[in-house]
GUZAGU-87579 format. One record per residue (C-alpha): x, y negated, z negated. Coordinates in steps of 0.02 Angstrom, whole numbers, padded with zeros to 5 digits, always signed. Layout:
N
XYZ ...
END
This chain:
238
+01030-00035+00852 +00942-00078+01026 +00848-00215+01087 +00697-00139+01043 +00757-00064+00873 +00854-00094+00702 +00891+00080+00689 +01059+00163+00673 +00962+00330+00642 +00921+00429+00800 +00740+00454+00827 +00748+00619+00788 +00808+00632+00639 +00718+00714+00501 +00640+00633+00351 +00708+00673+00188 +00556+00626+00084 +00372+00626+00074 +00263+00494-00023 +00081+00389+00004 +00079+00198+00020 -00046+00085+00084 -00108-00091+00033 -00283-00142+00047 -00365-00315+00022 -00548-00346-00017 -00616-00543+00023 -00743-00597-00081 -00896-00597-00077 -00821-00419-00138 -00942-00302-00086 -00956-00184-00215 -00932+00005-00237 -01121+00037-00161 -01077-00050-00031 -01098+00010+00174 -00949-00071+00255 -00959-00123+00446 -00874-00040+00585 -00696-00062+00623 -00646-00225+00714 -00492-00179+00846 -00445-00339+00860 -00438-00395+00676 -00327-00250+00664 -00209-00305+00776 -00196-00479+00703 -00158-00420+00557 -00028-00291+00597 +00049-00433+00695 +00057-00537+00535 +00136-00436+00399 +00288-00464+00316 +00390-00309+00350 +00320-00329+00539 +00443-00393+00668 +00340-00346+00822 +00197-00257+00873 +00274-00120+01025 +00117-00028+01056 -00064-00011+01010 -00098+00183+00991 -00290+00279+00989 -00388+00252+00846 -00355+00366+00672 -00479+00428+00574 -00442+00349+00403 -00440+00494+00302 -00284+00536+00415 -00123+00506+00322 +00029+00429+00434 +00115+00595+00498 +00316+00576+00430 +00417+00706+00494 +00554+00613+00610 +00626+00430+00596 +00508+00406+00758 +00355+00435+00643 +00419+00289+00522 +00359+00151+00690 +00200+00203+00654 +00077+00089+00573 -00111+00087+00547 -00221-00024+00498 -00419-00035+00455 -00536-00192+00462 -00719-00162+00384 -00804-00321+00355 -00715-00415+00206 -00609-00264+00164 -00442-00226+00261 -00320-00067+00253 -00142-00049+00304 -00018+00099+00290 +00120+00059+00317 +00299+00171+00262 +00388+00018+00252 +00296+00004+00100 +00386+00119+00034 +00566+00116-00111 +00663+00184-00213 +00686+00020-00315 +00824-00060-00236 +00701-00181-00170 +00500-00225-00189 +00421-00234-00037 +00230-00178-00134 +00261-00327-00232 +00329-00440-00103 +00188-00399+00024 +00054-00404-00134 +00143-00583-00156 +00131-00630+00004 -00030-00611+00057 -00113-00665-00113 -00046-00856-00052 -00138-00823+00115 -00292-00754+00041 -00326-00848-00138 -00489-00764-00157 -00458-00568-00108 -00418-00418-00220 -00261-00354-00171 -00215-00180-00229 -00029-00086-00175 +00042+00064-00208 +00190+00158-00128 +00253+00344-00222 +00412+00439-00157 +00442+00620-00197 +00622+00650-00254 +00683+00758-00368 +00561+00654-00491 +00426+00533-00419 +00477+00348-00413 +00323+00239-00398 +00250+00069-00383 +00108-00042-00403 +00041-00205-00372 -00149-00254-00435 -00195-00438-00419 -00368-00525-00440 -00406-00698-00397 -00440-00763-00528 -00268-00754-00573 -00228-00571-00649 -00119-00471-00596 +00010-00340-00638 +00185-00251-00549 +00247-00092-00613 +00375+00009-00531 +00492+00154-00585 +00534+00344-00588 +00397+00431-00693 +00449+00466-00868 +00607+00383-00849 +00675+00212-00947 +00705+00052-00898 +00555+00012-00786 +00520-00147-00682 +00351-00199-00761 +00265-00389-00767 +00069-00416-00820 -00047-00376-00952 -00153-00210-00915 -00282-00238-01031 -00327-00414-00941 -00335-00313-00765 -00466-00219-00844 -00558-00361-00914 -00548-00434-00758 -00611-00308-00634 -00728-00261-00767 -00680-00063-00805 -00774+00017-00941 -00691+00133-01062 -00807+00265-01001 -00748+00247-00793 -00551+00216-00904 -00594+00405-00991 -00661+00484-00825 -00517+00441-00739 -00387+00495-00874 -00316+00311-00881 -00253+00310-01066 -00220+00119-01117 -00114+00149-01245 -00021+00256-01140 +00191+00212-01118 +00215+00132-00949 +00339+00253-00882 +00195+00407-00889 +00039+00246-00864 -00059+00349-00756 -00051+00206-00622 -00150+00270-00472 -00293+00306-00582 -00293+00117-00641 -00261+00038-00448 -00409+00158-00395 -00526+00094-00540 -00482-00082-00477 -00527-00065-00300 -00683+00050-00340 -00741-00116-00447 -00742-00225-00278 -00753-00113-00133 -00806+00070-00073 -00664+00185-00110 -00758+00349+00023 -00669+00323+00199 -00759+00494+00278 -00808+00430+00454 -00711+00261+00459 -00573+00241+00601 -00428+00123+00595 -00313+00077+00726 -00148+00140+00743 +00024+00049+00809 +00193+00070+00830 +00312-00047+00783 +00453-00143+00756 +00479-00164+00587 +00592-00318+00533 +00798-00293+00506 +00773-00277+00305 +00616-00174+00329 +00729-00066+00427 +00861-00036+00317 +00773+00002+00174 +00671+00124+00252 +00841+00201+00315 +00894+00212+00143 +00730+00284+00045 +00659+00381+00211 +00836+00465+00274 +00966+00424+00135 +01073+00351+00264 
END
């Protein structure tokens, strides 16, 4: 570790894994799938980077990223890197130390967290790691109170699940025809739930999901001491 870092890894070192994660929350007035969002604001972007939960400090603002751009994870360097988009009422961040292996919840605590700051958003998280087998999770909360968490390695037992699907549905208002289109089988165990299908149906409900020509702004950072070590453990098996 260094005064700028919790890392024992060197910076070079190789990641062992690849995987998407990102968590994205829509203020109402939700605008709507139709929608046209606004630009990008910089400077909400930084705000909020500054603010999250597996954030310890914000080392350096970086040039813009298109948003269609996934994170680029090759070394334990790449793993500083955060980005983050503001359009209007609907804010983006990607963020690796979003990422597990189910030691620990950080979709769910950051899903947690930020549904006491913002009573009245949609918040939708996801994080998936490629091992051998996929290990993935999920939070979906609405404001009016709904909300699920599921997290485990797909078709495997003893999954860490808490909510009620069919009420997300209800709630966000997902026909069975968008359900069918979408291959999102209700009846369907939770430990092959097609997941990603659902959290997408969710966010499509309140926001635009089509990011061709948005930009978002990219940091690096320091992520917090527990951030850290998790991500040393799912990231580089350390």
């Amino acid at each position: 570790m260094t005064e700028e870092s919790f890392w024992d890894a060197d910076e070079d070192q190789e990641i062992v894994r690849h995987g998407e994660f990102g968590l994205t929350v829509v203020h109402a007035p939700h605008p709507g799938n139709t929608a046209t969002l606004p630009a990008h604001d910089p400077d909400r972007a930084r705000e909020f980077v500054a603010s999250f939960g597996t954030v310890d400090a914000v080392l350096e603002e970086l040039d813009p990223v298109r948003a269609v751009d996934a994170v680029p994870l090759e070394t334990r360097r790449d793993l500083d890197l955060v980005s983050v988009g503001c359009w209007g009422g609907v804010t983006e961040i990607v963020d690796p130390a979003l990422g597990h292996r189910g030691d620990s919840f950080p979709v769910l605590e950051q899903a947690e967290a930020l549904r006491e700051r913002f009573p009245d958003a949609v918040i939708v998280a996801s994080a998936t790691i490629d091992y051998h087998m996929t290990y993935g999770a999920w939070a979906i909360f609405h404001p009016d109170g709904t909300g699920l968490f599921a997290a485990g390695w797909h078709g495997e037992d003893h999954w860490d699940f808490d909510g009620d699907i069919a009420a997300v549905v209800r709630s966000f208002g997902i026909s069975p025809e968008a359900l069918a289109a979408a291959d999102v089988d209700l009846d369907a165990d939770v430990n092959v739930f097609h997941w990603s299908g659902l959290a997408q149906l969710a966010l499509a409900s309140v926001a635009p999901l089509h990011r061709g020509g948005r930009t978002m702004s990219a940091f690096r950072v320091r992520h917090t001491e527990d951030a850290t070590f998790d991500m040393e453990e799912t990231w580089l098996e350390m």
